[in-house]
C-alpha positions in Angstrom: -15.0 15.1 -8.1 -16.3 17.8 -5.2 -14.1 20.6 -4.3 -15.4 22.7 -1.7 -13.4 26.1 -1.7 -13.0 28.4 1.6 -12.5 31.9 1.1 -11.8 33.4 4.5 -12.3 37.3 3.4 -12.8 38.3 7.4 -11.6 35.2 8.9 -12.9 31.5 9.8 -13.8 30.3 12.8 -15.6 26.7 14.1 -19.1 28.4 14.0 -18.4 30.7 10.6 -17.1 27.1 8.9 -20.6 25.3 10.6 -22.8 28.3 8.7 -20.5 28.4 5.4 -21.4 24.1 5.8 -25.4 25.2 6.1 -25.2 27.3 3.4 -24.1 24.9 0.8 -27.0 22.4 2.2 -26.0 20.7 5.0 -29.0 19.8 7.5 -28.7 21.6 10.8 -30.7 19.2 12.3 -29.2 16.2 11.0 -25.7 17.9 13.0 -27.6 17.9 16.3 -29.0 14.8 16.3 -25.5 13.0 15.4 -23.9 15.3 18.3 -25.8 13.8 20.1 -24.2 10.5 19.9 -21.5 11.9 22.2 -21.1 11.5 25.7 -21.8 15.4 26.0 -24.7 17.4 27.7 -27.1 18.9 24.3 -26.3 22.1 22.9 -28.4 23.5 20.8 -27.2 25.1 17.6 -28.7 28.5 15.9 -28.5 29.1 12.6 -30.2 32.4 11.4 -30.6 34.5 8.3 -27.9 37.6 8.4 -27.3 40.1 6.1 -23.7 42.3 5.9 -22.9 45.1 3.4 -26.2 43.6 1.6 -24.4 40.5 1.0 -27.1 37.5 3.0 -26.0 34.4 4.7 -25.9 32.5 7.4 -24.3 33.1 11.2 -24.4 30.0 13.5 -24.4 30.4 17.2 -24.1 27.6 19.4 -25.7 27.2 22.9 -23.6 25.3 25.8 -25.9 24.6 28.9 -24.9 27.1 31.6 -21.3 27.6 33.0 -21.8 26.3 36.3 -24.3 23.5 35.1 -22.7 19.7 35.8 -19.2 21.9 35.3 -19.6 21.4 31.9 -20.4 24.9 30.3 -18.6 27.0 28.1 -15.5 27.2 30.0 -16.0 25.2 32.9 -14.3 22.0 32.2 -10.5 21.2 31.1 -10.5 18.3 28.9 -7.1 16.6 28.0 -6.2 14.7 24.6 -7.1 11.3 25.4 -10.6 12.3 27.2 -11.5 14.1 24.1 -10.2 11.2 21.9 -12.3 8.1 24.1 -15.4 10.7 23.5 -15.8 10.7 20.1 -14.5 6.9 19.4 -17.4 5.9 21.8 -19.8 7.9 20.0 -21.3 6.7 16.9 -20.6 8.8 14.7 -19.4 7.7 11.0 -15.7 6.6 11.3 -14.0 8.7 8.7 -15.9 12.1 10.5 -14.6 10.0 14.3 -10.9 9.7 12.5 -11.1 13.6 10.9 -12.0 15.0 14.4 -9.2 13.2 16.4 -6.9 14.1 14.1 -8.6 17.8 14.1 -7.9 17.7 17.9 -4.8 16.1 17.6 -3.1 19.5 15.6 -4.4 21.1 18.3 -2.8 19.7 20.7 0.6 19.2 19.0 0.6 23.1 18.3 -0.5 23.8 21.9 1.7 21.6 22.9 5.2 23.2 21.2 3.9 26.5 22.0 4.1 26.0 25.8 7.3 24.0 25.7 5.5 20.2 26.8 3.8 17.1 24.9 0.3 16.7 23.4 -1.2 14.2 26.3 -0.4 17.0 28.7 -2.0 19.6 27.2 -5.3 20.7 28.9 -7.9 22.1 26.4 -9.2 25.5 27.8 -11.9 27.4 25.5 -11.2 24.1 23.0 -12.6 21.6 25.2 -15.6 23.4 26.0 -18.6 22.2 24.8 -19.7 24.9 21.9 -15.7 24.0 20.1 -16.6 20.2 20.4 -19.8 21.0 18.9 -17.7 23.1 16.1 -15.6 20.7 15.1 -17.0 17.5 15.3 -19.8 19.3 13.6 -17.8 20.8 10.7 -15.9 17.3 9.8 -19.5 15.4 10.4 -21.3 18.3 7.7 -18.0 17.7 5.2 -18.4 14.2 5.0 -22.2 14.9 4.4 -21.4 17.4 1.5 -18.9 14.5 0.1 -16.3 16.8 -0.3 -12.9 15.1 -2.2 -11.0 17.5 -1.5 -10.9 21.2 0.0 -9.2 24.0 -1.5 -8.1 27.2 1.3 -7.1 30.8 0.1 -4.9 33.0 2.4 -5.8 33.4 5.9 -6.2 36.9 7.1 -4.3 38.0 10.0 -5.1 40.8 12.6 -3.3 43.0 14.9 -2.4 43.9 18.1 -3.2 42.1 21.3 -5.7 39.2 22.3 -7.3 37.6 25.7 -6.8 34.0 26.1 -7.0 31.8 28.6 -3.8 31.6 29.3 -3.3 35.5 29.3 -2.3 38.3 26.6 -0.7 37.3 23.5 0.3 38.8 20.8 -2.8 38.8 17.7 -3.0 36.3 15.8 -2.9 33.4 18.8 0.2 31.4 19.1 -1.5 28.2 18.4 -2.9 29.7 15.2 0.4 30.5 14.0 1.5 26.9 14.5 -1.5 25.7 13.1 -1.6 27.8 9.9 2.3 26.9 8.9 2.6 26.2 5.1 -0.5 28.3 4.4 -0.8 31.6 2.7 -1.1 34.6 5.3 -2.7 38.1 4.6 -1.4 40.7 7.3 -4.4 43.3 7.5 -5.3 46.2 9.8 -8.1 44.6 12.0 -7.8 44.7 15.9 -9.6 41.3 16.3 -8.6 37.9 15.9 -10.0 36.7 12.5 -9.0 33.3 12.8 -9.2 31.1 16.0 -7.4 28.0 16.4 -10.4 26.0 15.7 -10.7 28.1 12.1 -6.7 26.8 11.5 -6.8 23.8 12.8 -10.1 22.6 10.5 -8.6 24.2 7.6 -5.4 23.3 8.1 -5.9 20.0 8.4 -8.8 19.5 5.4 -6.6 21.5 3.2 -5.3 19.7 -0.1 -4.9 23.0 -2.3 -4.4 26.7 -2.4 -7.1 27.1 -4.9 -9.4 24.7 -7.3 -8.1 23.0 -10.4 -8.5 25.0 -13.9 -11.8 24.3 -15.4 -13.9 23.2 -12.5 -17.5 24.2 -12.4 -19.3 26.5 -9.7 -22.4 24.5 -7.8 -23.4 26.5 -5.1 -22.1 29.3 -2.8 -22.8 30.4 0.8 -21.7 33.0 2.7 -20.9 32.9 6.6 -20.9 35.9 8.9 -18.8 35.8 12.7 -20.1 38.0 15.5 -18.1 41.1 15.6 -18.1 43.7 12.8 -14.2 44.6 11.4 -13.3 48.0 10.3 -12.9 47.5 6.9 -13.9 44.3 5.1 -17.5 42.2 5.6 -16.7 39.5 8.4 -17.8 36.5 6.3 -16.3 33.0 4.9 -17.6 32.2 1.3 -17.4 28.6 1.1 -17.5 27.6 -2.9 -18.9 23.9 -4.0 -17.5 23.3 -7.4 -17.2 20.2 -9.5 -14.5 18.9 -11.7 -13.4 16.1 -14.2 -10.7 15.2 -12.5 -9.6 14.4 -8.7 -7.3 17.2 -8.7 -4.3 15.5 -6.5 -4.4 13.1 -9.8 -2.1 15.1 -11.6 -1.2 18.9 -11.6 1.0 21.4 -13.1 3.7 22.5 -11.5 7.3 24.8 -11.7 10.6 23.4 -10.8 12.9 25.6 -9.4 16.9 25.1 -9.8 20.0 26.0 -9.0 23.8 24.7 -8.5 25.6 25.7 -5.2 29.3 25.2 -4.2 30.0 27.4 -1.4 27.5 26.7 1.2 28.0 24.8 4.4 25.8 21.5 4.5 24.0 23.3 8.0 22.8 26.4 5.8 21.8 24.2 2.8 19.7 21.8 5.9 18.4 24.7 6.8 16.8 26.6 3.5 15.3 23.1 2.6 13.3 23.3 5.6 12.2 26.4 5.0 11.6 26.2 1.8 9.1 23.8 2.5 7.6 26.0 5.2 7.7 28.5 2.9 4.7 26.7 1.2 6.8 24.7 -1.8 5.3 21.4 -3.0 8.7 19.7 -2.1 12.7 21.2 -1.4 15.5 18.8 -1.7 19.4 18.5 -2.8 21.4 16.2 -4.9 25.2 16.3 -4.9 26.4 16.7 -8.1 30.3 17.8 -9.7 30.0 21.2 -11.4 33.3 22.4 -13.7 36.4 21.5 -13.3 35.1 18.2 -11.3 34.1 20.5 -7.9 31.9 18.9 -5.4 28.2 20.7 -5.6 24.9 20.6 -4.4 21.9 20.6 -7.1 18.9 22.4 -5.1 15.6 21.8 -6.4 12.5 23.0 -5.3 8.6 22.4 -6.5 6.0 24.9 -6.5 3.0 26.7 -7.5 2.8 29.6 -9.8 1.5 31.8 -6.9 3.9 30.7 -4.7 7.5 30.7 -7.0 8.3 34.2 -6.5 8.9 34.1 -2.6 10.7 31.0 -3.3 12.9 32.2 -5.5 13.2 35.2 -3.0 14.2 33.4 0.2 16.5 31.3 -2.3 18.8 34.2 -3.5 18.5 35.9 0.5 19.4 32.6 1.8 21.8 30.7 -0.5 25.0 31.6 -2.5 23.6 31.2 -5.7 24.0 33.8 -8.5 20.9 32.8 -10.7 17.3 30.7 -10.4 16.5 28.2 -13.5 12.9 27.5 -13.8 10.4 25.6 -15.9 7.1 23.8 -15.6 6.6 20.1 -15.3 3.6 17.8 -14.8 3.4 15.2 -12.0 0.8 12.9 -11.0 0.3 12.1 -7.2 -1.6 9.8 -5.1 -5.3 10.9 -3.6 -4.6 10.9 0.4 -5.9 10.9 3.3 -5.0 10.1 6.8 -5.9 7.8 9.5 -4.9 7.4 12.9 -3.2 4.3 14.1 -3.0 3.1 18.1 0.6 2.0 18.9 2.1 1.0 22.2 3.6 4.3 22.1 0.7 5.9 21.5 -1.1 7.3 18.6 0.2 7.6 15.2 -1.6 9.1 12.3 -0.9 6.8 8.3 -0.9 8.3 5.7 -2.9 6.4 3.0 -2.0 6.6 -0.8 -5.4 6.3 -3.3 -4.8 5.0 -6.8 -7.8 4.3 -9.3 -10.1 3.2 -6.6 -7.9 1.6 -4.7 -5.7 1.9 -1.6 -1.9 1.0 -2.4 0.6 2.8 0.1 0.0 3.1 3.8 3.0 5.1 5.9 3.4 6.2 9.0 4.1 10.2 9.6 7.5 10.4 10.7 6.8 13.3 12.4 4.6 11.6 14.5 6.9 9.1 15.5 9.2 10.9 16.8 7.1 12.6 18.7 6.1 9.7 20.3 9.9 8.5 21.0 10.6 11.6 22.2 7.9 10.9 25.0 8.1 7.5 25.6 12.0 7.9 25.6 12.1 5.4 23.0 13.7 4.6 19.8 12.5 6.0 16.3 13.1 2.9 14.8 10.5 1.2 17.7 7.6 3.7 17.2 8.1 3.8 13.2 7.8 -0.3 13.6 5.1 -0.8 15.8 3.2 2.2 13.3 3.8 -0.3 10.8 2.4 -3.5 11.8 -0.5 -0.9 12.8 -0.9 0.3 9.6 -1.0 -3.1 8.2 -3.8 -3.9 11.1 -6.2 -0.7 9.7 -4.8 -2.1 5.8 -6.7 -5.7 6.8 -9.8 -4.0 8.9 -10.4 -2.2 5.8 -9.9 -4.7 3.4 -12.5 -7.1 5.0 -15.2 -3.9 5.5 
């Protein structure tokens, strides 16, 4: 089992994830040449030698044609969801690094989207659907699949301060759309006027990420180090990407704390509402059971699953958000399914499945809810209609990849 570990000590970006990707042996060339698949004018991609508080690695720049060039340079195009999507399915790319980069897109556009108030098919990619983020991305899930990564471990993300240039104006460091993107991961507030990670940084991340950190006990390969283009203040601007090696898939099984408590004297809106953001919080899982506590009242049993690095804010927002007097905790063991996603077409549009690994073999496929609503909620449709039709989809991609 593979784990490639991302340490984003000044920040990650598409082009510091492409270097960190070099680093640990992926062929630059090989990248270009499968770019080139797409129905994209060539850019050509740089990788040099750089060095930072004596610490070598690599720093990747990519070259778009010119601006004004077939109105396809850096930021002289607008590309919305679907264009994007037809681009890379028509390409021939591998189709788990076509599926990854969709789906890459796809958070992209669902963030954008809630952050100016509309849907994901109207949203019109600025900077993102130039041609150098294209080349980021699809070239970041094309060099992870090359590395045969299993899984993808992300420590906190470092956040600066102060104000940033978008295209959409000033806004408030880090970007909107990276705050959307980076919900449910660990966030480092630092000192540094620049923005240390872009939304293509959080959206690859984000959406590779299967753990805070590796499993106990796996072995070190290889390391690389990746530099971005601007010097910060007071830390090296680099991503260390870690290749390690262990027994075990680590989503096979895994320790675990579960939190507890018993709670009487809370409305059912307040309880709805620390479940959810419990979960945001960064908790494995936050639900309630009702239960009769002494003298036969009516109660809520809370329980919450987490990490050891992650139990003390729980238990935190619990007590500032809840009625409860006192926290039980202790440590369990459970065993989960390797996943994955894939992304479904529906009448109602596209739906990602989210497909459950045992031994070998693929046993649950399920639609993300999530995703169906969404798509109701455009369509002007019923839930129960999307989550149906994502069904007999899912069943569609279960036979397509039963007979491959």
């Amino acid at each position: 089992m593979k784990i490639l570990h991302f340490e984003c000590v000044g920040g990650a970006s598409g082009d510091m994830i492409l270097g960190a990707l070099f680093e640990l042996g992926v062929d630059p060339t090989a990248i270009e040449q499968a770019l080139r698949t797409l129905p994209i004018e060539h850019c050509r991609i740089e990788a040099k030698p750089y060095e930072e508080q004596k610490l070598h690695g690599t720093q990747v720049t990519v070259h778009a044609p010119d601006p004004g060039h077939a109105g396809q340079g850096h930021h002289g195009h607008e590309r919305n969801l679907q264009e994007i999507r037809r681009m890379i399915s028509e390409s021939r790319l591998p189709s788990k690094v076509k599926d990854q980069s969709i789906r890459v897109f796809t958070r992209i556009a669902e963030a954008e989207a809630r952050v100016h108030g509309t849907t994901p098919d109207q949203i019109h990619f600025h900077e993102l659907g130039a041609l150098d983020s294209i080349v980021d991305i699809v070239g970041c899930c094309l060099g992870l699949e090359l590395l045969g990564v299993d899984a993808v471990a992300v420590g906190p993300l470092p956040a600066g301060r102060g104000l940033i240039e978008c295209a959409h104006g000033t806004f408030p460091n880090p970007a909107p759309a990276t705050v959307e993107l980076s919900k449910g991961m660990r966030i480092l507030q630092t000192d540094e006027p620049h923005e240390l990670v872009t939304p293509t940084g959080a959206a690859l991340l984000s959406t590779w990420m299967t753990a805070e950190a590796p499993p106990a006990g796996s072995r070190i390969v290889r390391a690389g180090y990746s530099f971005g283009h601007h010097r910060l203040g007071k830390r090296p601007n680099l991503l260390r990407a870690t290749l390690l090696e262990a027994d075990a898939a680590p989503d096979a099984a895994e320790s675990c704390i579960v939190l507890e408590c018993n709670i009487d004297d809370m409305t059912p809106e307040l309880l709805g509402s620390l479940t959810q953001r419990l979960i945001e919080a960064g908790s494995r899982d936050a639900f309630t059971t009702a239960v009769q506590m002494k003298k036969q009242r009516p109660g809520t049993l809370l329980t919450v699953l987490c990490t050891a690095d992650t139990k003390d804010a729980l238990i935190d927002l619990i007590f500032r958000e809840s009625t409860t007097f006192g926290v039980r905790e202790y440590a369990a063991q459970r065993t989960v399914l390797e996943r994955r996603f894939m992304e479904a077409q529906t009448a109602f549009g596209p739906v990602k499945i989210k497909i459950g690994r045992w031994k070998g073999r693929d046993v649950t496929w399920s639609p993300e809810m999530d995703d169906c609503m969404a798509r109701a909620r455009e369509r002007n449709s019923s839930v129960r209609s999307v989550y149906e039709a994502a069904v007999e989809a899912a069943q569609a991609l279960r036979r397509e990849s039963a007979s491959s």
